[in-house]
PALUMKE-223155 format. One record per residue (C-alpha): x, y, z; residue in one letter; chain. Coordinates in Angstrom, 1 decimal. Example, Ala and Ser with C-alpha at 12.3 -4.5 7.8 and 13.67 -1.06 7.14 Angstrom:
REM PALUMKE-223155
@u=12.3, v=-4.5, w=7.8, resn=A, chain=A
@u=13.7, v=-1.1, w=7.1, resn=S, chain=A
REM end
This chain:
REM PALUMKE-223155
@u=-123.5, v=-88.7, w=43.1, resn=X, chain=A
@u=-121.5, v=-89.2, w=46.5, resn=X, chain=A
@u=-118.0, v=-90.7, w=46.3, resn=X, chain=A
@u=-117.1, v=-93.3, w=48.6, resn=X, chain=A
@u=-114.2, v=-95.4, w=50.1, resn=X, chain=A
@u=-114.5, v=-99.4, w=50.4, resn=X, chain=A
@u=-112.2, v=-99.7, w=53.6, resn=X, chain=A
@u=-110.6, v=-102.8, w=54.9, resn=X, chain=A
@u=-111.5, v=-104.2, w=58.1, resn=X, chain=A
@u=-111.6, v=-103.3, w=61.1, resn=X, chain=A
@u=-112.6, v=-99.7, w=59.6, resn=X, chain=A
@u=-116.0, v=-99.5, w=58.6, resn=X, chain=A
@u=-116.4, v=-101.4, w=55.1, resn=X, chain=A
@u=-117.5, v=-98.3, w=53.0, resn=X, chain=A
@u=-117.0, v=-94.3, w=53.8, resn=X, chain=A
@u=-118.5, v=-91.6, w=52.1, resn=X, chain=A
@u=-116.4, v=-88.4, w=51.5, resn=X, chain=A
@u=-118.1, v=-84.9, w=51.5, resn=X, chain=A
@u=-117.0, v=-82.8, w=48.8, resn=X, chain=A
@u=-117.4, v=-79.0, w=47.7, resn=X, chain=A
@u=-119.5, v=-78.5, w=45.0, resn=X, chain=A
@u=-117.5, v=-77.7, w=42.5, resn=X, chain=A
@u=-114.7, v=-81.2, w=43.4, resn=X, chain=A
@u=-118.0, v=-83.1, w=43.1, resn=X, chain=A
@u=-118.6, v=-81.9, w=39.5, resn=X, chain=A
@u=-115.2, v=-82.6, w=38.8, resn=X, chain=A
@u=-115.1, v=-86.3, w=40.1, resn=X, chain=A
@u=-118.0, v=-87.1, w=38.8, resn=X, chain=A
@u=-116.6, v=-86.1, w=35.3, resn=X, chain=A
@u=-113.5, v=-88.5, w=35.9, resn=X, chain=A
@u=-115.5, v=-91.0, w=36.8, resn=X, chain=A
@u=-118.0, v=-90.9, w=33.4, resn=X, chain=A
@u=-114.9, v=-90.1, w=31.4, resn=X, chain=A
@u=-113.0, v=-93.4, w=32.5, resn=X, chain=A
@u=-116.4, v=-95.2, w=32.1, resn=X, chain=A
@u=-116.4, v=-94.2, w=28.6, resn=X, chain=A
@u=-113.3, v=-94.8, w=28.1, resn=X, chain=A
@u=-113.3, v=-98.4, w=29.7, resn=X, chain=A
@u=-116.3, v=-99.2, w=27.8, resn=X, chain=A
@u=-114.7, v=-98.1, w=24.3, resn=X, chain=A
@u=-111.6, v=-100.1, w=25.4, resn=X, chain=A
@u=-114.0, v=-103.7, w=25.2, resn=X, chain=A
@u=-115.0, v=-105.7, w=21.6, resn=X, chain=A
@u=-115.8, v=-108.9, w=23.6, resn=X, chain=A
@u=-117.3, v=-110.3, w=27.0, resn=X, chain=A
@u=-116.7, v=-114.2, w=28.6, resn=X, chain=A
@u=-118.0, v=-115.5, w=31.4, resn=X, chain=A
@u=-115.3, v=-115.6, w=34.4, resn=X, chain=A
@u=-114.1, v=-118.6, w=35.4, resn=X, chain=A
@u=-110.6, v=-118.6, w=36.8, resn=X, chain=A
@u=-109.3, v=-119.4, w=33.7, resn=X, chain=A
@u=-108.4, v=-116.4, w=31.2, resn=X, chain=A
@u=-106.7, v=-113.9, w=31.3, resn=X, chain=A
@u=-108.2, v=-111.0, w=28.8, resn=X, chain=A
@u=-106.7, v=-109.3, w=26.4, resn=X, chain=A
@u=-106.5, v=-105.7, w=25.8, resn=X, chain=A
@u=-110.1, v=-104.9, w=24.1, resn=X, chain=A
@u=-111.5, v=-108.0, w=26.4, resn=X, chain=A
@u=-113.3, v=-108.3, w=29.5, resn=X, chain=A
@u=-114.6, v=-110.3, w=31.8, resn=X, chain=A
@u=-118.0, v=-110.3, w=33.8, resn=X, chain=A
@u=-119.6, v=-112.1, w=36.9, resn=X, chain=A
@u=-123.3, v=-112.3, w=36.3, resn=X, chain=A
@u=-125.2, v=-112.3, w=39.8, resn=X, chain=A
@u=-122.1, v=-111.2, w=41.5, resn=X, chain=A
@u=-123.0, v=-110.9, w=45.3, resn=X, chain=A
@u=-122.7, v=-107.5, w=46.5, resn=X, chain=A
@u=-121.9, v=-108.4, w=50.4, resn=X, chain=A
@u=-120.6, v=-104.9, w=50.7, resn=X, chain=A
@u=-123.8, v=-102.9, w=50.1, resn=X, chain=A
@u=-122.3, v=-100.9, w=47.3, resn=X, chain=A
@u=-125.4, v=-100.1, w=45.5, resn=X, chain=A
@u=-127.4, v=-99.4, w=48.7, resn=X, chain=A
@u=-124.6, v=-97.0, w=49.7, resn=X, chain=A
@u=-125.1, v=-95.3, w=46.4, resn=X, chain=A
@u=-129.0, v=-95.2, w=46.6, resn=X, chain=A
@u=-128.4, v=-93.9, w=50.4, resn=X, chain=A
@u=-125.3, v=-92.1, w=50.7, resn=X, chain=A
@u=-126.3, v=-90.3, w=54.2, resn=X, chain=A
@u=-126.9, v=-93.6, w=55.9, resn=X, chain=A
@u=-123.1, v=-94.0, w=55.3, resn=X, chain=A
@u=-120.4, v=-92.3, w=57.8, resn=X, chain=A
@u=-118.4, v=-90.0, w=56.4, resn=X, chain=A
@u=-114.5, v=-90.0, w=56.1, resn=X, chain=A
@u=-113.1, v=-88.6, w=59.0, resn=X, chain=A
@u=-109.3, v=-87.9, w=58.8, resn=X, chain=A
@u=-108.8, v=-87.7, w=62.3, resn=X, chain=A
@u=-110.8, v=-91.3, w=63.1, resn=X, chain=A
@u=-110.2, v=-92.9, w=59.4, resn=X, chain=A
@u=-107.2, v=-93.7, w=58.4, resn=X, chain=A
@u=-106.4, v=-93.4, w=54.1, resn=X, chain=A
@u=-104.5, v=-96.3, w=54.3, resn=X, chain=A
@u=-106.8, v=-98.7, w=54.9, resn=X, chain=A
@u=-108.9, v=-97.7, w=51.5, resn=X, chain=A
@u=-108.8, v=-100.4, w=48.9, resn=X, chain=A
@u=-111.2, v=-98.7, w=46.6, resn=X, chain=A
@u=-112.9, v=-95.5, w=45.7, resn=X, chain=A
@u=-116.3, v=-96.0, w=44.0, resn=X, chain=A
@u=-118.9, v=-93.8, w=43.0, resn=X, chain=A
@u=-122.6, v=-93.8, w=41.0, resn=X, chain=A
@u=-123.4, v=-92.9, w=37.6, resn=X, chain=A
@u=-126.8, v=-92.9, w=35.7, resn=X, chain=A
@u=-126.0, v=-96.0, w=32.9, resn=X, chain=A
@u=-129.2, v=-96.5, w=30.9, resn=X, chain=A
@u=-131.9, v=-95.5, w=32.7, resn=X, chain=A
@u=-129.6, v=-97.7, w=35.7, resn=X, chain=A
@u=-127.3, v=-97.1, w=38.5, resn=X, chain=A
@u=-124.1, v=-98.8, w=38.1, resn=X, chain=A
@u=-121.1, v=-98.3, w=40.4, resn=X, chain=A
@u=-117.8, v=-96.6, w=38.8, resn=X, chain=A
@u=-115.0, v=-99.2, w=41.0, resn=X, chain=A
@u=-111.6, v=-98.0, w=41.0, resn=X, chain=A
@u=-108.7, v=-99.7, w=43.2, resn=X, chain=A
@u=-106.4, v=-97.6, w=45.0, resn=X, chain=A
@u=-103.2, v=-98.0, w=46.9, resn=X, chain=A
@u=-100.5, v=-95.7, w=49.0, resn=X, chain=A
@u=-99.1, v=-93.7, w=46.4, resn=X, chain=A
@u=-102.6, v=-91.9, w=45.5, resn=X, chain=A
@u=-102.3, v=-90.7, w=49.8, resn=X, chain=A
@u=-100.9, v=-87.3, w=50.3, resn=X, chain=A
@u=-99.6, v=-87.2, w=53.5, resn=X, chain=A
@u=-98.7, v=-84.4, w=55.8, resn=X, chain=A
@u=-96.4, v=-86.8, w=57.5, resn=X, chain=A
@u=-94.3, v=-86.2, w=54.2, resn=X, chain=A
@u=-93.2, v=-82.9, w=52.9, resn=X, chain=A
@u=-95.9, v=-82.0, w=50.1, resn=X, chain=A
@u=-96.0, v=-79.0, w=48.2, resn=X, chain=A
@u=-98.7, v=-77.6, w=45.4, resn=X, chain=A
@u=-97.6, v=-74.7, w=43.2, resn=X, chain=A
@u=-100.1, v=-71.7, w=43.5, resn=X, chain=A
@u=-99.3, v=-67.7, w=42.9, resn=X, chain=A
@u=-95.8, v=-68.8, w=41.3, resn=X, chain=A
@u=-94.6, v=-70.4, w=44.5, resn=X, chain=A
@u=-94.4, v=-74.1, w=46.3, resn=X, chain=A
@u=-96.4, v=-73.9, w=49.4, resn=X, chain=A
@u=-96.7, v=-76.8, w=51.4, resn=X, chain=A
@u=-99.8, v=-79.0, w=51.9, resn=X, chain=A
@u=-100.7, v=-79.4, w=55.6, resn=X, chain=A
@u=-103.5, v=-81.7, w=55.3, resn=X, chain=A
@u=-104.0, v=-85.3, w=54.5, resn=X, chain=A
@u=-105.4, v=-86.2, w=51.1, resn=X, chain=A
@u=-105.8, v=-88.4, w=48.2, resn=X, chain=A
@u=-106.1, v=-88.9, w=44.6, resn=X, chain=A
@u=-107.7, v=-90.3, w=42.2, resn=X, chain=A
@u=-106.7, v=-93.4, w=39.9, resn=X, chain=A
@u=-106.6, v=-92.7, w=35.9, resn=X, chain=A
@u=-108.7, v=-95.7, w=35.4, resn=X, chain=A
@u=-111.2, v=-98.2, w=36.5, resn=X, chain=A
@u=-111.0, v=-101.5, w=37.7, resn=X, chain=A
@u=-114.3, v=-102.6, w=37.4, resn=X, chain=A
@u=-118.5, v=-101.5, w=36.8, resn=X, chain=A
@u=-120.9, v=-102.9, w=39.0, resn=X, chain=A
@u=-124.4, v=-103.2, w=36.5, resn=X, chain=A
@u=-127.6, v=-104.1, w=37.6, resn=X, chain=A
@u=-126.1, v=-107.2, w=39.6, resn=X, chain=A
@u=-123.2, v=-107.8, w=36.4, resn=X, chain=A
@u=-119.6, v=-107.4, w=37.9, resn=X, chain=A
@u=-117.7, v=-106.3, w=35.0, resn=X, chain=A
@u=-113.4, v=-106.2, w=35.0, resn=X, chain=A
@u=-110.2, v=-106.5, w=32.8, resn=X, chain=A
@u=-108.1, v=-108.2, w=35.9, resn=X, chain=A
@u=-108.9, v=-110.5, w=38.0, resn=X, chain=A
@u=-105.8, v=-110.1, w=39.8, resn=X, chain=A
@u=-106.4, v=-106.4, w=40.6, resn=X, chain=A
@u=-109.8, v=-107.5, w=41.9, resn=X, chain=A
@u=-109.1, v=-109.9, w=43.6, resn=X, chain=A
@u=-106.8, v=-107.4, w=45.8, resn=X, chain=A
@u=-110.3, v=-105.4, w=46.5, resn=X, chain=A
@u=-113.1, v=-108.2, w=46.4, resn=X, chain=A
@u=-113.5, v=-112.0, w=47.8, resn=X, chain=A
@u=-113.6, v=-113.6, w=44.3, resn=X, chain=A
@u=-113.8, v=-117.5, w=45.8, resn=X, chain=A
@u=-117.2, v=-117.8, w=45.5, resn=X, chain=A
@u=-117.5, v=-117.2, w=41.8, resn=X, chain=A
@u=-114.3, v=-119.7, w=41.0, resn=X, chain=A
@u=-113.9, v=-122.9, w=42.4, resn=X, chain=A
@u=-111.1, v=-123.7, w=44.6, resn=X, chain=A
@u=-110.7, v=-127.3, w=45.9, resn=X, chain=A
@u=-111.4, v=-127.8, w=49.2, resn=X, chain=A
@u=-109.0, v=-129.9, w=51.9, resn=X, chain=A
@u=-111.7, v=-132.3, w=51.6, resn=X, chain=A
@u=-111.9, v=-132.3, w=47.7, resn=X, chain=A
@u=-108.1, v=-132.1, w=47.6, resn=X, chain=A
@u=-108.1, v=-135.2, w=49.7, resn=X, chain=A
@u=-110.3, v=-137.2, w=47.7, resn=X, chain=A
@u=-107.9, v=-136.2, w=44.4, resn=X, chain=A
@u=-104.7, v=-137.4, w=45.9, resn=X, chain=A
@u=-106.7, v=-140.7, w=47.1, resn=X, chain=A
@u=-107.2, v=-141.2, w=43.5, resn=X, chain=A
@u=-106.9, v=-144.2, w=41.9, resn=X, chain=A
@u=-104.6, v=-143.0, w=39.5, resn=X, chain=A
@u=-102.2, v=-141.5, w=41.6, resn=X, chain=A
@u=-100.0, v=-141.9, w=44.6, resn=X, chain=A
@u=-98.9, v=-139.7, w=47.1, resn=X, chain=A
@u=-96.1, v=-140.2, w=49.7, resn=X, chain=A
@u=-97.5, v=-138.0, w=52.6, resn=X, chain=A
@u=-101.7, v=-137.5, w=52.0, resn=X, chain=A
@u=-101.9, v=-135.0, w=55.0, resn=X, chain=A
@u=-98.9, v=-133.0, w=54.1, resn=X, chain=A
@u=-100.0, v=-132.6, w=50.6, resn=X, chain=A
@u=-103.1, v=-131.1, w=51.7, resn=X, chain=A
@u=-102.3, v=-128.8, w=54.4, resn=X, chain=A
@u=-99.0, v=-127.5, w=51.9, resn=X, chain=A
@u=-102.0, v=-127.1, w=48.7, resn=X, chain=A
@u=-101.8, v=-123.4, w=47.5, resn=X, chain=A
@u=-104.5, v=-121.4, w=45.9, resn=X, chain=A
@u=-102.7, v=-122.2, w=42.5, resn=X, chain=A
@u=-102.5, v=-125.8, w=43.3, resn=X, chain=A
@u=-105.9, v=-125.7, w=44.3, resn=X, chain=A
@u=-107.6, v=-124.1, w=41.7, resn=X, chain=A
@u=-105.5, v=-126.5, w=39.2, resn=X, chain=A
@u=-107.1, v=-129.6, w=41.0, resn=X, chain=A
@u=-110.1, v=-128.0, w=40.8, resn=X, chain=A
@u=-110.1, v=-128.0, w=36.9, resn=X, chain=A
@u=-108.7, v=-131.4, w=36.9, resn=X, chain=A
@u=-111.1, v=-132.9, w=38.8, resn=X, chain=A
@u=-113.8, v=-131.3, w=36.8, resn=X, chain=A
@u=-112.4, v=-132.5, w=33.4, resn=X, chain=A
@u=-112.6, v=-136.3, w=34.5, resn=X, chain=A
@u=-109.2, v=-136.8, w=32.5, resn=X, chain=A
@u=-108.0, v=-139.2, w=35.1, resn=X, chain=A
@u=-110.9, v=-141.3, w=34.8, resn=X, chain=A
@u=-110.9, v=-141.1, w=31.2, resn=X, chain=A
@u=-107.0, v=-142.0, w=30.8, resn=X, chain=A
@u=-104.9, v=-144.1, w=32.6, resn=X, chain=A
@u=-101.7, v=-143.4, w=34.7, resn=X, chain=A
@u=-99.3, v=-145.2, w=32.0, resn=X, chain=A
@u=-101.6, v=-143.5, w=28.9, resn=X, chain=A
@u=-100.6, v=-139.9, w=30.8, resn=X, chain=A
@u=-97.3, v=-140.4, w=31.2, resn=X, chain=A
@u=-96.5, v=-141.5, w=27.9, resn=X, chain=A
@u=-98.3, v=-138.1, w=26.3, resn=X, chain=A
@u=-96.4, v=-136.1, w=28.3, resn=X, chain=A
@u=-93.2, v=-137.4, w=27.1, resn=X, chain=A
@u=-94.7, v=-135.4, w=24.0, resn=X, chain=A
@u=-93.6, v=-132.3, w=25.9, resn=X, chain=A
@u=-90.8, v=-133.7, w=27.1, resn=X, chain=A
@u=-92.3, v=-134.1, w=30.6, resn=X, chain=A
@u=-91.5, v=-137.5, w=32.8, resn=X, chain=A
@u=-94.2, v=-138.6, w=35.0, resn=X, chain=A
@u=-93.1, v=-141.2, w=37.0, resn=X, chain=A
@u=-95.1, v=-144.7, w=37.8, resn=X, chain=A
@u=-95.4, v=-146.9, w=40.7, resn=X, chain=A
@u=-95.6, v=-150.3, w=40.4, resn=X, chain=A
@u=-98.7, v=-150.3, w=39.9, resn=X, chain=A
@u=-98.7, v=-147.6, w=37.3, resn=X, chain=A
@u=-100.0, v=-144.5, w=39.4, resn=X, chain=A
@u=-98.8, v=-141.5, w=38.5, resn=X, chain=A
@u=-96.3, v=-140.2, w=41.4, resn=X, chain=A
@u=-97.0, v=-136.9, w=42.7, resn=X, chain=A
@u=-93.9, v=-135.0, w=43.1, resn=X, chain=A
@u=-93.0, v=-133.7, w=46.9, resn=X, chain=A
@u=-91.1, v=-130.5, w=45.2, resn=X, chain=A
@u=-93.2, v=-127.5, w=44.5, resn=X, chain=A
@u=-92.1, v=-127.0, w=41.2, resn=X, chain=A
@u=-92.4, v=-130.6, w=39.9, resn=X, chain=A
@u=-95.5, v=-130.9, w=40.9, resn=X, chain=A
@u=-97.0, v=-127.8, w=39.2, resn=X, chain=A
@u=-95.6, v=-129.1, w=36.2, resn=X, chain=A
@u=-97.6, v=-132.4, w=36.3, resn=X, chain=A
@u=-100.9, v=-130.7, w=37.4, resn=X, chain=A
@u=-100.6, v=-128.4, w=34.6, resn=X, chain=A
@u=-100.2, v=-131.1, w=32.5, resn=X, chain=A
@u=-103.7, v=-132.3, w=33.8, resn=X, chain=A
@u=-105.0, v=-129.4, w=33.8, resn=X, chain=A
@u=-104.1, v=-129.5, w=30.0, resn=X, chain=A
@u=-102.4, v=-126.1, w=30.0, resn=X, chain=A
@u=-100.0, v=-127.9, w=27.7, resn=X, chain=A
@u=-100.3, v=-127.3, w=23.9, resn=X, chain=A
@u=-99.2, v=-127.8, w=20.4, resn=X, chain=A
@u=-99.2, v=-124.9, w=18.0, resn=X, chain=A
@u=-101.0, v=-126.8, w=15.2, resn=X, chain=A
@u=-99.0, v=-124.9, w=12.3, resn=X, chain=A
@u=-95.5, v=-124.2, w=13.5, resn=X, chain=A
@u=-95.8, v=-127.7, w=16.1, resn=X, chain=A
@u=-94.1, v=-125.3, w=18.9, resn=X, chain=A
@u=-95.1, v=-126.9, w=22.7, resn=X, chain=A
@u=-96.6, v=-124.2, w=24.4, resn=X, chain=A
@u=-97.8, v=-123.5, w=28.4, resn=X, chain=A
@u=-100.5, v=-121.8, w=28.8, resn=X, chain=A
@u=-101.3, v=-119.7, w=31.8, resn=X, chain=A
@u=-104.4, v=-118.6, w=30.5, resn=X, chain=A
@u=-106.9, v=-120.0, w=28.4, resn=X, chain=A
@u=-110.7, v=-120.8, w=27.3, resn=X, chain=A
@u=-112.6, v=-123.4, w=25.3, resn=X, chain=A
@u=-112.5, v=-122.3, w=21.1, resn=X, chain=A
@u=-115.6, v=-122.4, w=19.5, resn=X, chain=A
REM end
């Protein structure tokens, strides 16, 4: 199997590297070690959604995630990739190093991310010991990562963190993330009142977003009313204000407004032995 680099634009989105045949044995090795490894690490599966974060023998998974890149055809036809060049390609621009590996009778792709400290640089003073003496390294290289970040599975996109993958992959399509239109429509809601509608939607953040999103979704401001919301978050010791008509008054500061869409979003909760208030920054339904 070939290793390859998944570039950033403008580069050419994936590289393959040409290796001596004894590196290739090795890499490939790494590779079905940290497979192992990863695989041995997970007891349970969900469905991504944006919304949990999992724990340490957890993972996540997007089923029918949309391979844009061509990371499988790459694998199943390495030569019809160009191959790293470090005189045209520069080792900055990789994102992630991925290779193929015979999984059950399937190909899946071995994903790990990578970042500047993994480039050796001749720019820098770099020396290898060999023969009981430093000599210096006069070439550019890399190396590898002790880990993977993700296995890509017969169309399954399986990972531990989505905020490591999202530094390598376009993840938007397989969360929702409220649009300007769809943020527009939840400030015009009836329940709530906004000072400055456009301003509120061109200053909406991923985060703020993705909160809407959720809320939206839930229906809990067409289920409660503005004065039934602001009297259960006193429970947390949250005020929501009211206008006079009893919408709920989105706050114009950052941070008070995250509170209240949190509080939406129900990321709010109460330990049901100790009665602790808790936020939650990650979460999924209980069964």
């Amino acid at each position: 199997m070939t290793l390859f680099a998944l570039m950033k634009a403008p580069a050419p989105r994936i590289l393959r590297f040409s290796l001596t045949a004894d590196l290739q044995r090795e890499v490939q090795k790494t590779f079905a070690d940290q497979l192992a490894f990863f695989e041995n690490s997970i007891e349970e599966v969900f469905a991504f959604d944006g919304r949990y974060s999992p724990e340490s023998d957890e993972a996540l998974e997007i089923a029918g995630f949309q391979d844009v890149d061509g990371i499988i055809t790459a694998i199943d036809r390495p030569l019809s990739i160009d191959q790293f060049d470090p005189a045209r390609h520069s080792a900055e621009s990789i994102l992630a190093l991925f290779m193929g590996h015979e999984h059950d009778i399937r190909v899946a792709a071995l994903i790990q991310i990578f970042d500047r400290r993994r480039i050796i640089s001749k720019k820098r003073l770099s020396m290898f010991y060999s023969g009981d003496t430093f000599q210096q390294i006069r070439d550019d290289g890399i190396t590898l990562g002790d880990s993977l970040l993700a296995v890509l599975e017969n169309g399954v996109l399986k990972f531990k963190s989505f905020h490591l993958l999202r530094r390598v992959f376009d993840l938007s399509r397989h969360y929702e993330e409220a649009t300007n239109e769809d943020v527009e429509a939840f400030a015009s809601h009836d329940a709530l009142s906004v000072f400055d509608l456009d301003g509120f939607v061109t200053s909406a953040k991923p985060l703020v977003r993705r909160k809407i999103s959720f809320i939206v979704k839930s229906g809990v401001l067409d289920a409660h009313s503005g004065k039934a919301i602001a009297e259960a978050a006193l429970q947390f010791k949250l005020q929501i204000d009211l206008d006079p008509d009893e919408r709920i008054i989105l706050p114009t500061d950052r941070v008070g407004l995250r509170r209240i869409l949190t509080f939406l979003a129900e990321d709010y909760y109460e330990s049901p032995l100790s009665k602790t208030h808790f936020v939650s920054n990650s979460k999924r339904p209980a069964e």
